[in-house]
C-alpha positions as CSV (number, residue, x, y, z in Angstrom):
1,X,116.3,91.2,266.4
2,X,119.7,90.1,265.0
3,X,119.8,86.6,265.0
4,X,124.0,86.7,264.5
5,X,125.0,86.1,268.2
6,X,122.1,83.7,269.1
7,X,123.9,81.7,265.8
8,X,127.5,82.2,267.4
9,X,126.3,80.9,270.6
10,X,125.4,78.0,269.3
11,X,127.7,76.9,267.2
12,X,130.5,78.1,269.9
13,X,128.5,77.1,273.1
14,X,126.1,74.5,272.2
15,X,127.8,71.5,269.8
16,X,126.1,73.3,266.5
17,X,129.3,72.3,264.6
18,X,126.4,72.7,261.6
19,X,127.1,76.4,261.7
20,X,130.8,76.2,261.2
21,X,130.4,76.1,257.6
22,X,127.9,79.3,256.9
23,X,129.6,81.7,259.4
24,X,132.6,80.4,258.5
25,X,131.2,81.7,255.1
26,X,130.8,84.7,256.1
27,X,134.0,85.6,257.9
28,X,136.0,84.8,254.5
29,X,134.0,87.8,253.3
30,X,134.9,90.0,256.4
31,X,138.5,88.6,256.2
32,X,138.4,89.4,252.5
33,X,137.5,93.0,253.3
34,X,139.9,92.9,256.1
35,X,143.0,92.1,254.0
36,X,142.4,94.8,251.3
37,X,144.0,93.2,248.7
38,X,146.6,91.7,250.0
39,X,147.6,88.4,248.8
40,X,148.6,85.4,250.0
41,X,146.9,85.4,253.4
42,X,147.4,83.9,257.0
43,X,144.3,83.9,259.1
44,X,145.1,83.9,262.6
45,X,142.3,83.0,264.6
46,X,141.8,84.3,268.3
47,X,142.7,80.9,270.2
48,X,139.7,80.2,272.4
49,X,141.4,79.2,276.3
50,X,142.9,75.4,276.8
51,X,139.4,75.3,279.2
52,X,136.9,76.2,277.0
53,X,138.4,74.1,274.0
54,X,138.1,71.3,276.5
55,X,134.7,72.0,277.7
56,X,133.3,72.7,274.3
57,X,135.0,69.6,272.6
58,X,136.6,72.2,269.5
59,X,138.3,75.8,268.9
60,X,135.1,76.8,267.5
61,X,137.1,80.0,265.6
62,X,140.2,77.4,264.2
63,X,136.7,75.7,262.7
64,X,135.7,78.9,261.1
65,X,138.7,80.0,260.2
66,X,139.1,76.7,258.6
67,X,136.1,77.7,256.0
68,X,137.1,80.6,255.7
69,X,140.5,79.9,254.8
70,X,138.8,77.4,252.2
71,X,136.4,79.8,250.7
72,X,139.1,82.5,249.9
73,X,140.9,79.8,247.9
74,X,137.8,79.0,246.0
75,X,137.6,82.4,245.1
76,X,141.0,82.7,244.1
77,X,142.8,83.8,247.0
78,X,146.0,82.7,248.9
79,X,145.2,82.1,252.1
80,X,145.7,79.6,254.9
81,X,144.9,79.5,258.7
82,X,148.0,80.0,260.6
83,X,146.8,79.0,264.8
84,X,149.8,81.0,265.9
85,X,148.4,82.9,268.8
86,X,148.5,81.0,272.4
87,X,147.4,82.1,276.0
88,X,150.0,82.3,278.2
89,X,148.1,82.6,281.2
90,X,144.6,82.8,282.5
91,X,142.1,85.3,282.0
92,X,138.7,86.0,283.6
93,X,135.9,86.0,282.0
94,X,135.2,88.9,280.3
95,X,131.1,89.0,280.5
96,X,130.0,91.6,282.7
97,X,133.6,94.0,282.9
98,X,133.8,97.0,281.4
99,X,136.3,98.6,278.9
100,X,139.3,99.2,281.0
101,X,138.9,95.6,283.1
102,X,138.9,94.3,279.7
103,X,141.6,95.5,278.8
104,X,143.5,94.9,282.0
105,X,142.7,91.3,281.9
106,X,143.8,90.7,278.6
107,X,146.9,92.9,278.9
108,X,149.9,90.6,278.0
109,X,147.8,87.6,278.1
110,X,148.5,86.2,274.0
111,X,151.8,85.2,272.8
112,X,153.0,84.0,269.4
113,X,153.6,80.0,269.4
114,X,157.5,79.7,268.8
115,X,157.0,77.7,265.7
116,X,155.0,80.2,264.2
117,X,156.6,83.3,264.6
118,X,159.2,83.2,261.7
119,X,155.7,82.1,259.3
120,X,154.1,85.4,260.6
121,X,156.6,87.4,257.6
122,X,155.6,85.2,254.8
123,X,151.9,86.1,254.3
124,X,149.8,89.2,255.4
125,X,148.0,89.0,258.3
126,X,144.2,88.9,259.4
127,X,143.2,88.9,262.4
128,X,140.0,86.3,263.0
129,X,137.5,86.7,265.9
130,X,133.8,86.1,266.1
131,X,132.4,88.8,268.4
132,X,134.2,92.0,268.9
133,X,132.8,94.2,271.9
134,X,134.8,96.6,273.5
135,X,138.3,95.7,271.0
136,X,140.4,94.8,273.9
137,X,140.8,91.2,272.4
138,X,142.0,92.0,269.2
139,X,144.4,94.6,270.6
140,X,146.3,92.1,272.6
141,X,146.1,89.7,269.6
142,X,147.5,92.7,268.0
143,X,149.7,93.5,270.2
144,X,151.3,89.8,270.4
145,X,151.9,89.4,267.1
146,X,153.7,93.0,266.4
147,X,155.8,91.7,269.5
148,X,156.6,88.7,267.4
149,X,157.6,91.2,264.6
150,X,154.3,90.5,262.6
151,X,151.5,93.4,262.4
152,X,148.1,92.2,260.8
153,X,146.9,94.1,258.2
154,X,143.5,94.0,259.4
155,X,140.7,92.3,261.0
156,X,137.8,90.7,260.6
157,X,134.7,89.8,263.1
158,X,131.0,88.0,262.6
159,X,129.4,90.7,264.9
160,X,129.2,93.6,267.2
161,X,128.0,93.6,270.7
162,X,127.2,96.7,272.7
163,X,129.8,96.9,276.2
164,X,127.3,96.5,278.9
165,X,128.2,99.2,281.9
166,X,130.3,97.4,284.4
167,X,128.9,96.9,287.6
168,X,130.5,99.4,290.1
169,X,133.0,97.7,292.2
């Protein structure tokens, strides 16, 4: 059994601001991966919704994105966390839809903050998020930031989770 998401759920869903540090840890290495080679960095987290940052008390991926922004420097790296992404309106939840509802609900749901948008040319780009299911998440991150004239040159997650068949509608 792979403890990974039991540890994400915690630290995300449950206070355990503990594991910040170690899978922030760990998603410097994915980043690091990610950003083949380029240099310096900006880590742009996916922004957790103004409701869940409220609810939770923290932006549990700024948090990890803060570590991991830290450990790349102590390995020699350029890198900082840029929060540039934003919602600009509400989304469902995504547990229980399927790949195209996924999609659909995320579709134009992420813009770039207006301060950030002329940062996004100075550094490359890495895209930070701690589950990746069906990649619908990323690809409006994506998507929002190449709108803003900024395309990431890569990504980097803390796990993989199987896309559960939708329930038929």
């Amino acid at each position: 059994l792979d403890p990974v998401p039991e540890i994400i759920i915690a630290q995300k869903e449950h206070g355990r601001l503990d594991l910040a540090r170690p899978l922030g840890q760990e998603l410097a290495r994915a980043a690091e991966a990610a950003a083949a080679g380029a240099d310096p960095l900006w880590l742009v987290p996916v922004p957790s919704t103004r409701a869940a940052t409220l609810r939770r008390g923290q932006d549990p991926m700024l948090r990890m994105a803060r570590v991991a922004a830290r450990g790349l420097r102590e390995s020699g790296r350029s890198a900082a966390v840029l929060p540039a992404l934003t919602h600009r309106r509400k989304v469902a939840d995504q547990a229980g839809l399927g790949r195209r509802a996924r999609a659909e609900n995320l579709a134009g749901a992420l813009t770039v903050r207006g301060g950030s948008a002329r940062l996004l040319g100075e550094r490359a780009v890495v895209l930070l998020d701690d589950v990746v299911t069906s990649g619908a998440t990323l690809a409006e991150a994506a998507r929002a930031l190449s709108a803003a004239g900024s395309t990431p040159v890569g990504a980097a997650v803390l796990a993989a989770s199987r896309l559960r068949q939708a329930a038929p509608r």
